[in-house]
N, C-alpha and C positions, 0 to 999 in steps of 0.2 A: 865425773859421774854425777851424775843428777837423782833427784829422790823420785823420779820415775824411772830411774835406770831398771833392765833384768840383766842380771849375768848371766852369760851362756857358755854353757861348759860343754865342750866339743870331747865324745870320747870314742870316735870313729876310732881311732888307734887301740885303744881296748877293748870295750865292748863289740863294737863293727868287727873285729876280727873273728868273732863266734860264730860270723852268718859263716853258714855253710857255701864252700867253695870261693872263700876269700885266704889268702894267706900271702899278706906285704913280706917284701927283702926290708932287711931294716936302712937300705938305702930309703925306698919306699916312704919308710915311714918315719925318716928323716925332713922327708922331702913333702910330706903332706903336714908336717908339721910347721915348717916354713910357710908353707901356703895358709895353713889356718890362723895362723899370728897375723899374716899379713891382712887378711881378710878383716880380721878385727875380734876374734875368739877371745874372751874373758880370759879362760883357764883351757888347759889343753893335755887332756888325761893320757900319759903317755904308755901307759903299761903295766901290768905288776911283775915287779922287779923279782919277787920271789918260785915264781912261774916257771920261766924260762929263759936260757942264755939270752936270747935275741933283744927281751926286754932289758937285760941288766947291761947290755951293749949299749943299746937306743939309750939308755940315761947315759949312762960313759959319755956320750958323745953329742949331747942335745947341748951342752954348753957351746961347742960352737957352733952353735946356729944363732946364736945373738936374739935371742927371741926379745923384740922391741915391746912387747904389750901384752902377750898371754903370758901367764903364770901356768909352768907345768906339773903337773901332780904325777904322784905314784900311787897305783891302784894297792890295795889289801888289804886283809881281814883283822879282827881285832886279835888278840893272843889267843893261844889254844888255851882251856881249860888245865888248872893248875899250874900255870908257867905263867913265872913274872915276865913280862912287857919286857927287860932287859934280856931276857934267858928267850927269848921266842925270836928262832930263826927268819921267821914269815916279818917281824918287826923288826931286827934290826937289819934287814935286806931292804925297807922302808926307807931305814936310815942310810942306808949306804947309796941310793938313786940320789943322794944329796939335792932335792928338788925344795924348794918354797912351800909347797904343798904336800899334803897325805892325806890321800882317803881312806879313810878306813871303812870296813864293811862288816855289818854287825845283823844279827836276826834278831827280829819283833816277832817272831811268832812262836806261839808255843811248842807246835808240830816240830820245830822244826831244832828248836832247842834239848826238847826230849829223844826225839828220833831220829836227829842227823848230828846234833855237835853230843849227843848223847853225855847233857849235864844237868844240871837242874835251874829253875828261874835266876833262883839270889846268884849263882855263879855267871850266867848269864851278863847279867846289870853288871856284874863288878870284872868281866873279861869287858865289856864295853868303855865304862868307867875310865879305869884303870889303863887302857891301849890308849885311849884319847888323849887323858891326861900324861901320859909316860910323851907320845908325842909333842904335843903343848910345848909340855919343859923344855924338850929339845929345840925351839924355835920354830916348828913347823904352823903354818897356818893347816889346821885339820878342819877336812870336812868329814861328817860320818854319814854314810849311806846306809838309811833304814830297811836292808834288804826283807821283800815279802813284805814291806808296810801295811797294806791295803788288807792285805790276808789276814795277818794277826789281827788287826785293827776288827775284823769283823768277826774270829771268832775271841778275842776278848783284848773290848778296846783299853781297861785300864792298863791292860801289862805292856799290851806296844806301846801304848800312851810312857811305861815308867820304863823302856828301852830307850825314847827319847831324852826323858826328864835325867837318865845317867850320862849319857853324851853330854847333853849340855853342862851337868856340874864336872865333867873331863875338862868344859870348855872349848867343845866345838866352837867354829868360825859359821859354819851350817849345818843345819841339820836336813839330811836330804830325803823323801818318802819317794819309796821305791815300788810299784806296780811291776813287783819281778816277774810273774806268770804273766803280764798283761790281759788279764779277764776282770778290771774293773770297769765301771759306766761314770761318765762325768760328773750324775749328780752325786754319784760315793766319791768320788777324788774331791769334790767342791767340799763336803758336809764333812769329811774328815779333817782336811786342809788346813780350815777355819776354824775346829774345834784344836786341831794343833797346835795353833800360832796364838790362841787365847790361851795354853796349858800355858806355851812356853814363856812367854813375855816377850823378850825384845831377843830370842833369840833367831837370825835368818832363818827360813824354811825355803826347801829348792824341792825339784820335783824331779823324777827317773819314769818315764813308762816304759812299756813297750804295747805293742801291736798287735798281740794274739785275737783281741776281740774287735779290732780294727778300732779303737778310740784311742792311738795311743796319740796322736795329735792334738786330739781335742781334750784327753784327760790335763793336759800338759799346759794347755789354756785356760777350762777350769779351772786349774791352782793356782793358775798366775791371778787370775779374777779374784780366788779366795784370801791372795795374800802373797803367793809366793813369790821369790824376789831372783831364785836361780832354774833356771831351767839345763835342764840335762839331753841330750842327744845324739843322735850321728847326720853328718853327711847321707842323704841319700835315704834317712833309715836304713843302713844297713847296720844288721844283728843279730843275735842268737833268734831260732826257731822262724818266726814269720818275721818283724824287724823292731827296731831301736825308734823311739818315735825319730820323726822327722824332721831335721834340724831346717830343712832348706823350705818345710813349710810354716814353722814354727816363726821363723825369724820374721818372715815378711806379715804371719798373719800377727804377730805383736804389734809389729811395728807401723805396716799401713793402715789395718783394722783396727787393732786397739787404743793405738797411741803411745805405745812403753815405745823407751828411748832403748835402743840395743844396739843400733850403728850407724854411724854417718851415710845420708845418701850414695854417696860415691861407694864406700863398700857395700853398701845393700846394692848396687849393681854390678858388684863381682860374684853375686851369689849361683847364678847359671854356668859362669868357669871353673869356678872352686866346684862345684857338681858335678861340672866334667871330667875335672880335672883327677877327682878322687876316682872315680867310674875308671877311668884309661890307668890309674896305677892300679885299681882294686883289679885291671884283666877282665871288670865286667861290659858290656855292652849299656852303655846309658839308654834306662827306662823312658821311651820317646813319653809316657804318657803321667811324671812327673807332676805335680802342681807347681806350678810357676815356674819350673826349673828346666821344663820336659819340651823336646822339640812340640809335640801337639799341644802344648796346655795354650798356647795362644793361635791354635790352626783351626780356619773355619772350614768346612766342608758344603755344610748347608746353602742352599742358594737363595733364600729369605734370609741366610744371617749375612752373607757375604753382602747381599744389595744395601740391608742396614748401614752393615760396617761404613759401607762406603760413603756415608751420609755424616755416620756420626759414629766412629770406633766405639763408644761408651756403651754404644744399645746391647751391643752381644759379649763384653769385655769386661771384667770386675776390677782390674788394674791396667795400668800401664806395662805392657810387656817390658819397658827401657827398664824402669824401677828398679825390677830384678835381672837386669841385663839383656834379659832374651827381647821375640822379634813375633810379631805377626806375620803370617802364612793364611793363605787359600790353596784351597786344595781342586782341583780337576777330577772331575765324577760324574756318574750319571745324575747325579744328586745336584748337581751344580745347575744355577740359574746364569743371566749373561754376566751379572758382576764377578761370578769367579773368572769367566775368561777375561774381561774386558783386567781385572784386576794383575790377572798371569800375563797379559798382553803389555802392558806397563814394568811389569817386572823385568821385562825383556828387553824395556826401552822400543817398544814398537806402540804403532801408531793405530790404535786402536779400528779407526776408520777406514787404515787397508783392508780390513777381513769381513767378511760377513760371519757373524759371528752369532745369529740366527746358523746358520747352517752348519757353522763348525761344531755347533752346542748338538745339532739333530744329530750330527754323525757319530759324537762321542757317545752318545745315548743308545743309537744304536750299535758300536761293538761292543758298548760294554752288555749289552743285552744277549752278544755271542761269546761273551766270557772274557773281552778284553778289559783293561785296566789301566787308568791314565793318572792313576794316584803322583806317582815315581814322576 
């Protein structure tokens, strides 16, 4: 690890399983688990144990998968309200995923502390406290997830601020700010970020969006800018409501754009399989239109982009499609100039200079002008 390193905590297997119309066999999610280790995943959030059978399986039996590199965590909340840390079913179901890790998840907001755990602040800080700490002891590296960070954070910053400052005397490993609702804007995730990590001192700061206001990618880069050192995600953004920000854009935009170190070359060009790969277990149809991951994110159509390409890939291209595994494509259209054909004509291993290719260009212009389609 290097002191430009980000850790990146893959929680496709919990989180991801909220998007509506996913639901893994815990072979499944055995077996995507194996792939995210290999790929190069930090940490690999496998479930909350407390939940449901399937999760208390999947820990059961994640030891033999020999996981070479990721550390697996168990997702859950801090102690209910007036139950010690020992006496809370939800904690010692924690203890019994026998994992390296435990997240725990705790609320900064005050809404949410009056109204939904229905207790008061001071109990609040000391269920927080108190679960972090109770895990600590037990040998667990804890992370704690600021859920609603952003939210309390605005309608009042000192007490999400002192929901932190309790985690960390628990002795969190990170403290994580969580865009649970996903309706924050970059410049609130950057201004909060960096007032966090000046409260905390040297304690790590990681970041959780999600996508409802469509910045859950870029809030997620903000943070890293601000300071943050862990980023949180899924495969594919898949997640509750609209999605989980997006691991498969996340990684490349740190790593080629920014410079943060997060994984060897060679694995950042397993990043378009591992996307597939999750896509064909999640039963969903891989999104052709992806950023970097996506069959189109590297397909020109245009016929000024395609004659560019051909000159100089770099004019219509922001990366290397190899980088992150995938492939450049032209496409066949009325839209197309001769370099998409002369370009499709090479694909095929044919000799450009058989065709006339003026006229093959006329003819595809005009069916498609009677409704035909030479996309496919």
């Amino acid at each position: 690890m290097t002191a430009n390193h980000i850790d990146l905590y893959d929680t496709t297997l919990r989180d991801g399983t909220q998007r509506e119309g996913i639901s893994y066999s815990l072979d499944d999610k055995l077996k995507i688990a194996a792939r995210l280790d290999a790929f190069g995943m930090d940490y690999i959030e496998g479930g909350w144990p407390g939940s449901n059978p399937k999760d208390v399986e999947f820990f059961r039996r994640a030891p033999s998968l020999g996981l070479s590199h990721a550390k697996l965590a168990a997702f859950g909340s801090t102690r209910r309200k007036g139950v010690r840390p020992a006496d809370d079913a939800n904690v010692q179901a924690l203890m019994g995923a026998e994992t390296p890790v435990v997240t725990l998840v705790g609320k900064s907001w005050a809404l949410h502390v009056v109204n939904v755990l229905e207790t008061t602040a001071e109990e609040n800080l000391a269920m927080i406290e108190e679960s972090v700490a109770y895990c600590q002891a037990q040998g667990k590296e804890v992370i704690y997830d600021a859920e609603h960070f952003f939210d309390g954070y605005k309608a009042d910053a000192a007490y999400a601020l002192a929901t932190l400052a309790a985690a960390a005397r628990g002795g969190a490993a990170c403290v994580v700010l969580c865009d649970t609702n996903g309706g924050s804007l970059p410049w609130e995730v950057a201004e909060a970020t960096a007032r966090v990590i000046a409260h905390l001192g040297g304690v790590a700061v990681g970041i959780h969006t999600h996508d409802d206001g469509g910045c859950g990618v870029a809030n997620s880069l903000a943070a890293v800018r601000a300071g943050a050192v862990q980023v949180q995600g899924t495969v594919n953004g898949y997640g509750e409501r609209v999605a989980n920000a997006n691991l498969c854009a996340i990684i490349p935009d740190l790593q080629l754009k920014m410079g943060y170190d997060c994984l060897s070359a060679e694995q950042l060009r397993g990043l378009t399989e591992l996307s597939r790969y999750v896509a064909e277990l999640a039963n969903l149809t891989h999104d052709d239109h992806l950023p970097f991951v996506g069959a189109s994110a590297f397909a020109h159509k245009g016929g000024i982009h395609v004659a560019a390409m051909l000159k100089d890939a770099a004019s219509y291209q922001h990366i290397d499609p190899a980088a992150v595994g995938n492939r450049q494509r032209s496409v066949v259209s009325e839209l197309s100039g001769r370099g998409n054909l002369i370009d499709k004509i090479k694909q095929f291993n044919l000799n450009p200079e058989s065709l006339d290719v003026p006229k093959v260009l006329e003819q595809i212009k005009q069916l498609e002008s009677q409704g035909f389609t030479f996309e496919g």
